[in-house]
C-alpha positions in Angstrom: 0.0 0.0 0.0 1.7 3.3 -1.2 -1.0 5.4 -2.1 -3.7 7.1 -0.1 -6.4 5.2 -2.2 -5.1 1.9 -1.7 -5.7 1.9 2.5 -9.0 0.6 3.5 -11.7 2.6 6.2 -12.5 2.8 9.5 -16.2 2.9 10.9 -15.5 6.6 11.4 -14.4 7.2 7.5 -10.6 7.7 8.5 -7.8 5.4 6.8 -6.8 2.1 8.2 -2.9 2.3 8.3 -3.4 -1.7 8.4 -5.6 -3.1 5.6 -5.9 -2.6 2.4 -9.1 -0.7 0.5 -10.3 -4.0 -1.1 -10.2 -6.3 2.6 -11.4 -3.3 4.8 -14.5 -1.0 3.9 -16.0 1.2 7.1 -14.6 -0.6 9.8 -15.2 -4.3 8.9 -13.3 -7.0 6.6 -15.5 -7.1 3.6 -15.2 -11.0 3.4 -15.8 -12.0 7.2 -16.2 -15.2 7.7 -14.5 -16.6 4.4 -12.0 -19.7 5.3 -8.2 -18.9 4.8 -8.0 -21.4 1.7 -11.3 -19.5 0.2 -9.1 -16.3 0.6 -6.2 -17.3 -1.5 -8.5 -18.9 -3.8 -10.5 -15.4 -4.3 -6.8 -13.4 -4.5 -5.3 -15.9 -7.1 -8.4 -15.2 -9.2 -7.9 -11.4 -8.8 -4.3 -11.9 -9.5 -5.0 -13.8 -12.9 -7.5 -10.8 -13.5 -4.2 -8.0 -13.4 -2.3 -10.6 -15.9 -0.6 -12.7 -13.2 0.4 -16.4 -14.1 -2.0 -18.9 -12.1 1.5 -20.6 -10.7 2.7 -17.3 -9.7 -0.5 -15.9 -7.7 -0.8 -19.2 -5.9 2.5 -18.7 -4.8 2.0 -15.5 -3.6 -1.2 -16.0 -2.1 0.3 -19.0 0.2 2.8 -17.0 0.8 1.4 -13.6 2.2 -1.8 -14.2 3.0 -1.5 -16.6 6.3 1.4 -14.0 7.5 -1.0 -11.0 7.7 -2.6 -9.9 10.6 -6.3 -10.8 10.2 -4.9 -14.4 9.1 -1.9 -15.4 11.4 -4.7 -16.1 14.0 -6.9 -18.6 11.9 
């Protein structure tokens, strides 16, 4: 996350210096209760979208996505 526009929102319309504009909308993850492996699944797909390789996103995914904060718990 670089730009301004790419931080998510808290309930009371300020940035989240945490979570990114696509995961966190007004305070709540906009894909509560999705499993970890639903996660990855849904990023690879957006990844293949912005012309990453299916091999490449995966590993990504797997990668990043259990290290982050809302995942390290689950």
């Amino acid at each position: 996350m670089k730009q301004d526009g790419d931080f998510g929102t808290n309930r009371n319309d300020s940035k989240s210096k945490e979570y990114y504009m696509f995961c966190f909308k007004e305070g709540q993850f906009t894909d509560e209760g999705i499993t970890l492996v639903q996660k990855i699944e849904k990023n690879i797909m957006i990844a293949k979208g912005m012309g990453i390789s299916e091999d490449q996103a995966k590993r990504m995914a797997e990668k990043v996505i259990p290290t982050l904060k809302n995942w390290r718990d689950k």
